[in-house]
C-alpha positions as CSV (number, residue, x, y, z in Angstrom):
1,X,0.0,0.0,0.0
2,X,1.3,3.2,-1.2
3,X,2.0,5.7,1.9
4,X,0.0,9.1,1.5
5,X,2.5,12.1,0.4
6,X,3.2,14.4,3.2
7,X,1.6,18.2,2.6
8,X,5.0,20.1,3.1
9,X,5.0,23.9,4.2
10,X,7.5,26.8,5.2
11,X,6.8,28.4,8.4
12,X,5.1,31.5,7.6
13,X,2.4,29.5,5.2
14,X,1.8,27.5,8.3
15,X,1.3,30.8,10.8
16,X,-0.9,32.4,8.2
17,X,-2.9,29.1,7.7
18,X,-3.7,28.7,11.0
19,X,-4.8,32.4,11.5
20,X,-6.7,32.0,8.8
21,X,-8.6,29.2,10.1
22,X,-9.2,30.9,13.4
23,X,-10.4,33.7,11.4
24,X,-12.9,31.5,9.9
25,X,-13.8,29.1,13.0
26,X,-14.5,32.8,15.2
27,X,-15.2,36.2,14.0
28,X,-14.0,37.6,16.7
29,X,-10.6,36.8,15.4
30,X,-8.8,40.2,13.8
31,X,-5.2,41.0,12.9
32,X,-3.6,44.7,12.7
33,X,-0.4,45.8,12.1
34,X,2.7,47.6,9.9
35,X,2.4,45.9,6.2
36,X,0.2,42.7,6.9
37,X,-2.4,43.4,4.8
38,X,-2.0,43.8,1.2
39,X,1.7,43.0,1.5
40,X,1.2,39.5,3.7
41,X,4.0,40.5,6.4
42,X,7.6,41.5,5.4
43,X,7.8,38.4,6.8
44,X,4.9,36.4,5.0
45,X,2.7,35.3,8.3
46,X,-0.4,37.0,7.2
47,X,-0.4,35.8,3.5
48,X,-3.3,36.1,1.9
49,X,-5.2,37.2,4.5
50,X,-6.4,40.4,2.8
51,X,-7.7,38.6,-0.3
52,X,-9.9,36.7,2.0
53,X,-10.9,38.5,4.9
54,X,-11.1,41.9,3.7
55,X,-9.9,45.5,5.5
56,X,-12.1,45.3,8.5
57,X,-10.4,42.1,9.5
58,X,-7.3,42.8,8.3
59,X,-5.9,46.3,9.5
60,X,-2.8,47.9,8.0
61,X,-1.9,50.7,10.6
62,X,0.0,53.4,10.8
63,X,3.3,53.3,11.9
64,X,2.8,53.5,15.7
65,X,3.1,50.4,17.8
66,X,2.0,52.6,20.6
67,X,-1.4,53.0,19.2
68,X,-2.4,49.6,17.3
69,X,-1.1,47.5,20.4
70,X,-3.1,49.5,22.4
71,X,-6.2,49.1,20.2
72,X,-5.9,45.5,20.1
73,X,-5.5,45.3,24.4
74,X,-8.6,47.8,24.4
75,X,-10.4,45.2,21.8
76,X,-9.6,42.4,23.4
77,X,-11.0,43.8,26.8
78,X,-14.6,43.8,25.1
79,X,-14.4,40.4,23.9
80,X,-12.6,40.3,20.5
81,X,-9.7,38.0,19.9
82,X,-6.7,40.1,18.5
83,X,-3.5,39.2,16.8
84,X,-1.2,42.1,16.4
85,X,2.5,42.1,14.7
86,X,5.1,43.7,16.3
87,X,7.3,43.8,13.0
88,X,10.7,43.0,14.8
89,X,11.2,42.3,18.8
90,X,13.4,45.2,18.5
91,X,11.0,47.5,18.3
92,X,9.5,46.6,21.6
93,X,11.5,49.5,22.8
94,X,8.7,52.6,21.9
95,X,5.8,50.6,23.2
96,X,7.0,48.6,25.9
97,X,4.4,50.6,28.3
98,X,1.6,49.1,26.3
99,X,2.7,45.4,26.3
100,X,4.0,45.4,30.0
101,X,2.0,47.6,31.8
102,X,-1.5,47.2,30.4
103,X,-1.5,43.6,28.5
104,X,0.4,41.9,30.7
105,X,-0.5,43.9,34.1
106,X,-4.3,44.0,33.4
107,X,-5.8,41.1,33.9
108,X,-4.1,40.8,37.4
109,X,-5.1,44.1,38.4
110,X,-8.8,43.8,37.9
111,X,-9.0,40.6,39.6
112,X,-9.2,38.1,36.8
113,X,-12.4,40.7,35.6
114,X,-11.3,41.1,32.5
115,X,-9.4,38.8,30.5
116,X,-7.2,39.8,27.3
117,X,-7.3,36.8,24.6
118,X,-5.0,38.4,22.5
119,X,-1.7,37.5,20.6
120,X,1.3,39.9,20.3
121,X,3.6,38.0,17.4
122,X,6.9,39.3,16.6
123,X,9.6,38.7,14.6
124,X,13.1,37.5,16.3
125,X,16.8,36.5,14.9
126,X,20.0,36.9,13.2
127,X,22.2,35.6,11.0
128,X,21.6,37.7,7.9
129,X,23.6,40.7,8.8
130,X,20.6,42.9,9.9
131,X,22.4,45.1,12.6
132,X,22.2,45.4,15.9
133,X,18.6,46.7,15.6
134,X,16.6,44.4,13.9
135,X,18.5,40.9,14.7
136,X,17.6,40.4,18.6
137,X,16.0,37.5,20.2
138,X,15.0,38.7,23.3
139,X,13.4,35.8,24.8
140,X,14.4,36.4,28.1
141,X,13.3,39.9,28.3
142,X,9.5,39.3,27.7
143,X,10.2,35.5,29.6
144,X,11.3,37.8,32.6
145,X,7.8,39.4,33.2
146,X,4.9,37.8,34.7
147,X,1.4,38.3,33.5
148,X,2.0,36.4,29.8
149,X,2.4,32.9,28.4
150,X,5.7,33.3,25.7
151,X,6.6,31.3,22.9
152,X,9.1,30.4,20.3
153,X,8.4,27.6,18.0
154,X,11.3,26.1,16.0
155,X,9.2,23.5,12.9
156,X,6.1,24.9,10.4
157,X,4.7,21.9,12.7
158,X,4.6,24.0,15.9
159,X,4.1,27.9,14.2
160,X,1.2,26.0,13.0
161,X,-0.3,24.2,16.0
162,X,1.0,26.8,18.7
163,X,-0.4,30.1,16.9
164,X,-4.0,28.3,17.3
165,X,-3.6,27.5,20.4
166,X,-1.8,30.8,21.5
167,X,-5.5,32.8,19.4
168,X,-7.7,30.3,21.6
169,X,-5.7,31.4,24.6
170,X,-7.6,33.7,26.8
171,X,-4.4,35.1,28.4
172,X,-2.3,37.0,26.0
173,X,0.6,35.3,24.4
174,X,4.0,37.0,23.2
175,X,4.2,34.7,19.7
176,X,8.0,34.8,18.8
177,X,9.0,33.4,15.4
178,X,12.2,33.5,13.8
179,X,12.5,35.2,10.6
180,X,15.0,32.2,9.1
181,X,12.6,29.8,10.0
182,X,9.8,31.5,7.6
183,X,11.0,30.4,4.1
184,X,11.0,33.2,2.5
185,X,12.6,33.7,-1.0
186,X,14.3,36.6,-0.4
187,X,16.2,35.2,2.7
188,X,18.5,32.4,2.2
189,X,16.6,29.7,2.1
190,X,16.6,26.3,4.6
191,X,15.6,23.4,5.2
192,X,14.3,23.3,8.5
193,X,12.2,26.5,7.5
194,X,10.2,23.5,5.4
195,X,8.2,20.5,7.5
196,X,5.2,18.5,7.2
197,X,2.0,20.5,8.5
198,X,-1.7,18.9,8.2
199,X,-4.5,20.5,6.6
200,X,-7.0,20.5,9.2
201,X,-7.0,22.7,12.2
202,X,-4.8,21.3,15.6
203,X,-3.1,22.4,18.6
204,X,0.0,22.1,20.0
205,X,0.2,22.6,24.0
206,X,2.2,26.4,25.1
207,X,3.5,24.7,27.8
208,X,5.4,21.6,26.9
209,X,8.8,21.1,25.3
210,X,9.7,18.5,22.7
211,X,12.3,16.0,22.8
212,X,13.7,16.1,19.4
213,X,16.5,13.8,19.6
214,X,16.8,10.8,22.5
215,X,20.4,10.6,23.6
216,X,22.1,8.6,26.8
217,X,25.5,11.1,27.1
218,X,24.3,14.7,27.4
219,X,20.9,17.3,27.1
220,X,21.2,19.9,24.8
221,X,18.5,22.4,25.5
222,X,18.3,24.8,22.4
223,X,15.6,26.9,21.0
224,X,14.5,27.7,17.3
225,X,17.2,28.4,15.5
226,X,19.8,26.9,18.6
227,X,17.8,23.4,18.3
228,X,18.4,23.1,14.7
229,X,21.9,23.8,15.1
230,X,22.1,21.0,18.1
231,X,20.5,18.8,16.2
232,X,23.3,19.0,13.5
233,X,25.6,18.7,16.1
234,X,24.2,15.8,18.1
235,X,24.4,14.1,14.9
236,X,28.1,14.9,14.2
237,X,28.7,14.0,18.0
238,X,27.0,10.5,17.4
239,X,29.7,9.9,14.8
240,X,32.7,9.8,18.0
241,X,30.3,7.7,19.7
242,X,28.3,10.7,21.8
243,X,24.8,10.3,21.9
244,X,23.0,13.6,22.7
245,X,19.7,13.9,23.7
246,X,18.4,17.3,21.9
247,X,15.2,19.3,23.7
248,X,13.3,21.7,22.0
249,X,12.3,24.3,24.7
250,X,9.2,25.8,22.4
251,X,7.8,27.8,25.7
252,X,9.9,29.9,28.0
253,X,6.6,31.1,29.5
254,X,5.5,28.9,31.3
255,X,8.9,26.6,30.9
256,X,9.0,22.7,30.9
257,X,11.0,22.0,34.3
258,X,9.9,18.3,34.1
259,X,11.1,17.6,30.7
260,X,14.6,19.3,31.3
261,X,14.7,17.6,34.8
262,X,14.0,14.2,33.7
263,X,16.3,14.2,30.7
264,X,19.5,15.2,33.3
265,X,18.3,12.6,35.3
266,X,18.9,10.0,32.2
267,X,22.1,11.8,30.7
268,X,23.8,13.7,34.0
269,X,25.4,16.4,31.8
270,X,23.6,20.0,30.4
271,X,24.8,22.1,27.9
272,X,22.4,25.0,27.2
273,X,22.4,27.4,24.1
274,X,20.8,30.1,23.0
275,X,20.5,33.0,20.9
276,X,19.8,35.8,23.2
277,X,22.5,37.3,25.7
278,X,24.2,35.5,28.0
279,X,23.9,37.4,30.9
280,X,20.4,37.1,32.8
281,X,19.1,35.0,30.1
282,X,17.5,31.5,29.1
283,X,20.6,29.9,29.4
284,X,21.0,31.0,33.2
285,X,17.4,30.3,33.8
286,X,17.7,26.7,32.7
287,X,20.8,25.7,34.5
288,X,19.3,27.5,37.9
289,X,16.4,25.2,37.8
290,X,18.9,22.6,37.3
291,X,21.3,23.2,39.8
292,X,18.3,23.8,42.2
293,X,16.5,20.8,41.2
294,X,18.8,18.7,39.9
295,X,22.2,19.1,41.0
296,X,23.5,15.7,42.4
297,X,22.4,14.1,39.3
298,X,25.1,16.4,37.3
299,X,28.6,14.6,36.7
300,X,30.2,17.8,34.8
301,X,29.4,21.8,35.3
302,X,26.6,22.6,33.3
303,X,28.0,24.6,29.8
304,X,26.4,27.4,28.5
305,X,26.3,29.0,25.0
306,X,24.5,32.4,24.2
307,X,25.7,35.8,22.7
308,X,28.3,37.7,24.4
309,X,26.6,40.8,26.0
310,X,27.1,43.3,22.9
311,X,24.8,44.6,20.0
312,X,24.5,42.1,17.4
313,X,27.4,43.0,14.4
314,X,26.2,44.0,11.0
315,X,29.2,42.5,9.7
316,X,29.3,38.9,8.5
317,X,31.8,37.8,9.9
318,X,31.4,39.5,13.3
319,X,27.9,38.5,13.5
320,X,28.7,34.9,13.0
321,X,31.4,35.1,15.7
322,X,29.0,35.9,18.0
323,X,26.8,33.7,16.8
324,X,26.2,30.1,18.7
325,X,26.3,27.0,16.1
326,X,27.0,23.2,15.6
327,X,30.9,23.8,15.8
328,X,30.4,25.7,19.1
329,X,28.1,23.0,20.3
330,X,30.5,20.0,19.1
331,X,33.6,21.7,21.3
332,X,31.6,22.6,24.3
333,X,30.0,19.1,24.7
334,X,33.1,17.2,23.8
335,X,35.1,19.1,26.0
336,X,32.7,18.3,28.8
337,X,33.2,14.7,28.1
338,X,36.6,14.9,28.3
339,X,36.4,16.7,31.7
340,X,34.4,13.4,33.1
């Protein structure tokens, strides 16, 4: 019997898929924001949207992040279920008092009286000399702040599943995707921006990492871009006899303890990488609830791999420096080995 063909998309097809389903399953589904109408996104997650939707549920605003972020807390206060785009996570800068303050902040200060079902997504990432402006991740700074659920899947799989569940949420939900991971033509393309992604309308939980890769000699706990690259490393690794066991952190907001816990537990070495900054970030976060949780069960310091605390380079070369990937992620782990 001839197996059925996998349906095969690129991650922003998949986040504008399942947007547009939402839109159809609830009409109080809208999105707003710089370029997403007409244009489908500078970085294609509302695709097509316009054409079938129309202006009133697909808003093109001005340029004032202030304003349309605020319209979309103020509609999702009366009931509506918002998805606005924050262009790049580097903007978050001129209106943080919007997102942190009032979307975050509200809910807790009436009470639990009114809810905000809304989704913030944003674009994160590097790697294609951008500047120090526009190629942030800045997980940690929006994982730092109570009051909302944050997110950063890594397959077309997961933009998929997790932007439905993220619109069905009725907490609001920083949706981080990473602009390499879209597919787009005019970006290099790659091939984990590609995956298999279902027709019909699912879910995919916002509060459970994945195990990508079982392993019996070390966790490698990456995140979009970062997993990718451990997952080309774990495989170069298995070829000297290492096998790495490769999580996919997905959420930082809530984060997986269990899942991290219980793969140290099996492999009793951590190496952690990421592509924020080092300094007060993921990678600290994730080896404190180790070392709280954990620690006798370690037979090596934890290792961690992040950007160094300085603006991202627009330079090539500099910006790959800086940079984590699989070579990093090869020497860290198999000098930990040899430290044993």
């Amino acid at each position: 019997m001839e197996t059925a063909k996998k349906r095969m998309l690129t991650g922003n097809k998949a986040m504008a898929e399942a947007i547009a389903q939402e839109m159809e399953n609830d009409k109080n589904v809208f999105v707003l924001g710089e370029d997403i109408g007409k244009y489908g996104g500078i970085f294609g997650s509302t695709q097509g949207l316009m054409e079938k939707f129309g202006p009133e549920r697909v808003l093109d605003t001005p340029i004032s992040e202030t304003a349309f972020i605020g319209a979309a807390i103020g509609a999702a206060a009366e009931g509506m279920r918002p998805v606005a785009e924050l262009m790049f996570v580097d903007f978050f800068g001129v209106c943080m008092d919007q997102i942190y303050n009032h979307m975050a902040k509200i809910p807790y200060m009436s009470g639990g009286n009114v809810r905000l079902p809304m989704v913030l997504m944003t674009a994160v990432g590097g790697g294609y000399s951008d500047a120090a402006q526009h190629s942030q991740t800045l997980y940690a700074t929006f994982a730092h702040m109570p009051g909302m659920k944050v997110v950063a899947p890594s397959t077309p799989y997961d933009l998929k599943g997790m932007m439905t569940s993220a619109i069905r949420d009725d907490n609001p939900v920083v949706f981080m995707f990473h602009k390499s991971l879209q597919g787009l033509g005019w970006m290099d393309q790659l091939d984990y921006a590609v995956g298999h992604v279902p027709e019909e309308s699912y879910t995919v939980p916002l509060d459970k990492a994945n195990v990508m890769r079982e392993g019996k000699d070390v966790t490698i706990v990456g995140i979009q871009m970062m997993t990718h690259f451990a997952m080309e490393a774990a495989k170069r690794l298995a070829q000297d006899g290492i096998e790495a066991e490769v999580i996919d952190l997905r959420s930082l907001a809530p984060i997986d303890k269990d899942t991290i816990i219980n793969s140290v537990k099996k492999t009793h070495r951590l190496v952690v990488v990421d592509e924020d900054y080092r300094s007060y970030g993921m990678t600290a976060e994730v080896a404190a609830i180790v070392s709280e949780e954990a620690l006798y069960e370690l037979e090596a310091p934890i290792k961690r791999l992040a950007i160094p605390d300085v603006p991202i380079p627009y330079s090539h070369v500099l910006e790959d420096f800086v940079l984590p990937g699989p070579d990093k992620i090869v020497e860290a782990v198999k000098q930990m080995m040899d430290e044993a």
